[in-house]
N, C-alpha and C positions, 0 to 999 in steps of 0.2 A: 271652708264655708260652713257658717253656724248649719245645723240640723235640724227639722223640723221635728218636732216630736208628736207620737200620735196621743189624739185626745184623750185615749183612755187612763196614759202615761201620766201628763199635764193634771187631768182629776183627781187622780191618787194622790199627788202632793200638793193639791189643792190651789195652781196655779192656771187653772182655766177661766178664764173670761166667758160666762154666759152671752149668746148670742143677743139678747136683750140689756146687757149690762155696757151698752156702750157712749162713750161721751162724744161731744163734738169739740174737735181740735180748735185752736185760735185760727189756724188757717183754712177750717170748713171743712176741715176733711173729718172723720169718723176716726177716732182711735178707742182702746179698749180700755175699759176705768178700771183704775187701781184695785187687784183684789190682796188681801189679805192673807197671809199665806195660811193655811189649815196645817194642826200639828192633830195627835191621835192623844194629847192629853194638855191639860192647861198648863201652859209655864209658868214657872216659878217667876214672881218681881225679879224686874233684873233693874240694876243702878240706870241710871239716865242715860240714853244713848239717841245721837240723830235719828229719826226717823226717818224709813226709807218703805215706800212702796215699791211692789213690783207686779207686772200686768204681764201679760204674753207673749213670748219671746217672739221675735221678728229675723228675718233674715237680715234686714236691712243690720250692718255692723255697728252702725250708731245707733239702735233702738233703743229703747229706755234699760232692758235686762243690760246691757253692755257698759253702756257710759252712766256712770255715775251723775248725773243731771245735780247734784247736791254741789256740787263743786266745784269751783270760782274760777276759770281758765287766763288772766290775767295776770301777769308777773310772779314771782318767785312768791314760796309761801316764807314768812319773817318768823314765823312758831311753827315747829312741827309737833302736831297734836296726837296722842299716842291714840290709838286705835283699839277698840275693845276685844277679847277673843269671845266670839259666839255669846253664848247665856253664860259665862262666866264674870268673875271680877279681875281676871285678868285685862290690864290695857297694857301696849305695847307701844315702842317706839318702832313705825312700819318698813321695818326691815329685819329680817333673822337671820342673823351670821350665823349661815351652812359650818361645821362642823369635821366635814367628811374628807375634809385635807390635810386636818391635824395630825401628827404624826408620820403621813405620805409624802406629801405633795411638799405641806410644810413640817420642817424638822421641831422639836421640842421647842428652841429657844424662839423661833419666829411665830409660833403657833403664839404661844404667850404674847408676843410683843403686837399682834393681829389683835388679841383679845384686848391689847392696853388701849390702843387706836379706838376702838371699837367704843368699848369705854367712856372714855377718854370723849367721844364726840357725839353723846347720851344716848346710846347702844344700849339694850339693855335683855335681848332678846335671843338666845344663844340654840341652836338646834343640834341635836346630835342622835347616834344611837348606839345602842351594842355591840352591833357588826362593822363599826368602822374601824378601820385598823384593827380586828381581833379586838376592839374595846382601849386600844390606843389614846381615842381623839376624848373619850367619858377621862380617863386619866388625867389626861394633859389642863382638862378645863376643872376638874375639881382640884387639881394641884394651885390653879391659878386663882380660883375662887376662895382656896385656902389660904393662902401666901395674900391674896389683896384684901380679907376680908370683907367681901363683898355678896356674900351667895344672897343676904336679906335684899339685894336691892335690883336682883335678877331676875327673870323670868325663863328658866331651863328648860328645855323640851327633848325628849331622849324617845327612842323605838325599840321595842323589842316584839321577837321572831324568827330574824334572822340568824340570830349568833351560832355557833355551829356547836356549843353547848346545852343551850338552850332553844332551842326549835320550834318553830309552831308554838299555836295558841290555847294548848293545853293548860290547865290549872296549875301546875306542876312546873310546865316551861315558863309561865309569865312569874310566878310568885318567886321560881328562882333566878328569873332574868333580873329584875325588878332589884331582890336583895342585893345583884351584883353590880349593877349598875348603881343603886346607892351607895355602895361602897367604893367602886370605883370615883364617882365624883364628890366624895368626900362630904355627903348633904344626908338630911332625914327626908328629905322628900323630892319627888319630882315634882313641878308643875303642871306641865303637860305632858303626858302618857301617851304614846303613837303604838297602834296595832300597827307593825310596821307593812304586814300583807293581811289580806284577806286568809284564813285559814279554812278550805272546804271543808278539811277531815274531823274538825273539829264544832260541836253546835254552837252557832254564836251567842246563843243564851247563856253556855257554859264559862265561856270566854267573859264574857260582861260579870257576871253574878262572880267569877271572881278578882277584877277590875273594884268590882262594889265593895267586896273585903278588903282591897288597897285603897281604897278610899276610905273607907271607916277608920281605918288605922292608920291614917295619915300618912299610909307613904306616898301616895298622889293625891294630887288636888284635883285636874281636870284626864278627861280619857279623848282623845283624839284616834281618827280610822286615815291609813293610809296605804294609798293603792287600794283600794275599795268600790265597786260598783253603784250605780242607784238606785238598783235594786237592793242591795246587803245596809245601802244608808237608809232606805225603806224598812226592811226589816227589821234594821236597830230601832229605829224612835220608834216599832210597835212593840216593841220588847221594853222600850224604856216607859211605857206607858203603863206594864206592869210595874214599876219600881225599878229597873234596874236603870243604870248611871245612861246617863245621853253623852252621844260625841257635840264636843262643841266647838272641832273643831277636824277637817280633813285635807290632807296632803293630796297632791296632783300633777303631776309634770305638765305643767303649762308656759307656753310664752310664745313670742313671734314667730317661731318656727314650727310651734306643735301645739296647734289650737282646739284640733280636731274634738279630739280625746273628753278636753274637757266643756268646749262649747255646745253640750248636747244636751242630757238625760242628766249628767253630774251637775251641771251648772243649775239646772230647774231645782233638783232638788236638794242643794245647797241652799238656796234661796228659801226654798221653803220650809226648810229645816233651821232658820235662820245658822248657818256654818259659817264661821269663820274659815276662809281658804288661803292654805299657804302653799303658794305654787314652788314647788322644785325646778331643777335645771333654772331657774329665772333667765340666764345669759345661755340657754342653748350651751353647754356644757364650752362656755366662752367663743362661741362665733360669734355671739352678739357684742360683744365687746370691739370686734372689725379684725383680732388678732390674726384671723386664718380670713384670708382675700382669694390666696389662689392656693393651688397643691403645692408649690412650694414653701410655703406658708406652716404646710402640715408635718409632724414628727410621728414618731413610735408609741408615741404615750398612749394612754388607754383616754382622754381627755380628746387626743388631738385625733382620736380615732372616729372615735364619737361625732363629735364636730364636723368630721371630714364628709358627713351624709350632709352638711347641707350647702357645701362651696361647690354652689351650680348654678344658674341663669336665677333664679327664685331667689338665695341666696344675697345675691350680690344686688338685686333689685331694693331687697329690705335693708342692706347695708347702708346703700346709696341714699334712703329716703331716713335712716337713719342719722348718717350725716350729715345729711342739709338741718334737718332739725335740732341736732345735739348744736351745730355752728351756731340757729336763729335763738339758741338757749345759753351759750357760752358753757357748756358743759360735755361730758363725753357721750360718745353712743352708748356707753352700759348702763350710764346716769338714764339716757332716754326708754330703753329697753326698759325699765323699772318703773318707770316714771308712768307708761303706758299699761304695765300692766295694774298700781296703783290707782289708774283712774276707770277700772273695771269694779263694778258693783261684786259686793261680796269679800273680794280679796283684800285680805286683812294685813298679813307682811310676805311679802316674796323671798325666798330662802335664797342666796346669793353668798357664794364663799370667795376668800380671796387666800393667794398665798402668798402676800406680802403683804407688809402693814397699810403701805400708800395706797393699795386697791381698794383699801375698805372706805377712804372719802369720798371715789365715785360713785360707790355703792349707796351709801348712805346722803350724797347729794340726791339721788331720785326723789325721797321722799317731799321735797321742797320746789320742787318743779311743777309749775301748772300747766299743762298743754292744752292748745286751741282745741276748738273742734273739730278744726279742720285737719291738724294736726294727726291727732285721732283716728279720722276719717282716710287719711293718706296711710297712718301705717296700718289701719286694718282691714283696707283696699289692696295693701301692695303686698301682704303675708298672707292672705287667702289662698 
């Protein structure tokens, strides 16, 4: 159930509706007029992008912060139109093939052949980091990006922090993560830059001002925060108000199973941060997919371990309404899963991996799905 946030919170990012600020609805009732989100310096012009307002968030699941009100819920979409990242020039085709199976889950050759798929059906948005596979899955996709000739036509997104060489968000840890991950994916630069955690021990001023020296030398383009509070996303745009680089984009485990987290304090101030969000786990680490129905269902894997916290009464109620929907769409349930979280304000591409090449056209059908409101309204009633 979304969280109400207290006033004090909502002011700070500039998302408070003034008790005098309010309009009257078409149906007579009173709702709260669009405010404008407040940042702590002027933004730079940014290219042409939808306009979107946003007013104060509502329990109600269909409020305006929730459902994207912009967008058309009648039949399949015939163009999929790529989606901007934050105050950047990045646009994106709205799905980013997760990364973190490359070389595990999926062996060398199929990792590649994931990537051609992907490709292949105007894919173009690839996520990974340093810690996957010991730095594995950054191999496997700069091999690929070498061999297709392609990195100009990509948009790579990589994490560093975690690696067990590189650690933490020291100056030292980032500038030599960063070199190794350029050379492991065979590129002079990253696109998008993920703090893959929050680092306490470290001042985040520190962390930034040298993010800004990899930006000036072009070995990143944009800096993204992942696993991050909203308090610490606070913190950054008042740091960035002195000069130093803004996130323009934040990671979050989000989806039909785990809303909590991010339907609160992160989702306000995403909004008013204008952040681009790209939710992880997308398919509930695949239950949402319907693969695991009951415990026998479930195996040993570290995946199916995962998954196995949600094949319970809750569970099988979001599967079920899954279903009936994915059937009135002629698509699958991970297509709908996607497809749902796509029509949440803010959320830019949902991170979604697959370890076979076939998995990636259900993936990638979500973005072309328009769901009713009622729709909507059913699965964000019945994963509460």
């Amino acid at each position: 159930m979304p969280q109400l946030l207290p006033l004090r919170l909502l002011e700070s990012v500039g998302l408070r509706t003034p008790a005098a600020a309010v309009a009257s609805g078409a149906d007579g009732m009173s709702v709260p007029a669009p405010v404008r989100p407040a940042t702590t310096s002027e933004r730079p012009a940014a290219p042409a992008a939808p306009a979107m307002t946003f007013s104060e968030p509502s329990t109600d699941t269909g409020g305006p912060l929730d459902i994207d009100s912009g967008l058309e819920r009648t039949g399949p979409l015939s163009i999929i139109a790529p989606r901007r990242i934050g105050e950047s020039d990045l646009a994106v085709y709205p799905l980013s093939l997760g990364a973190s199976v490359f070389g595990w889950t999926a062996d060398g050759d199929t990792s590649l052949a994931i990537l051609d798929r992907f490709a292949s059906r105007g894919g173009d948005f690839i996520d990974t980091a340093d810690s996957y596979v010991g730095g594995r899955s950054e191999v496997l996709i700069g091999k690929w990006m070498h061999e297709r000739r392609n990195r100009d036509g990509l948009v790579v997104a990589t994490k560093v922090g975690r690696h067990h060489e590189n650690q933490g968000l020291g100056s030292v840890s980032i500038v030599r993560a960063v070199e190794a991950s350029l050379e492991r994916l065979q590129s002079d630069h990253i696109d998008l830059l993920y703090f893959h955690d929050d680092d306490p021990e470290v001042p985040l001023e520190d962390s930034l001002a040298t993010a800004e020296w990899l930006v000036e030398t072009g070995k990143v383009r944009y800096l993204g925060a992942s696993n991050f509070s909203a308090d610490r996303l606070i913190e950054a745009r008042v740091l960035a108000s002195a000069g130093l680089p803004k996130f323009v984009a934040i990671q979050t485990q989000y989806n039909l199973m785990h809303r909590a987290e991010f339907e609160s304090a992160l989702r306000i101030v995403a909004a008013a941060q204008g952040l681009a969000v790209m939710p992880y786990y997308a398919l509930a680490n695949g239950f949402l997919t319907g693969k695991y129905r009951s415990k026998s269902d479930l195996s040993a894997d570290a995946r199916s371990v995962r998954a196995s916290a949600y094949v319970n009464r809750k569970g099988m109620r979001v599967l079920a309404v899954l279903d009936r929907i994915a059937a009135e769409h002629g698509v699958s349930a991970a297509s709908v899963a996607i497809a749902w979280l796509l029509a949440k304000r803010t959320i830019v591409a949902p991170v979604a991996s697959a370890s076979r090449p076939e998995q990636v056209d259900g993936l990638m059908a979500a973005a072309g799905i328009r769901l009713t409101r009622a729709q909507m309204l059913d699965l964000d009633r019945v994963s509460e």
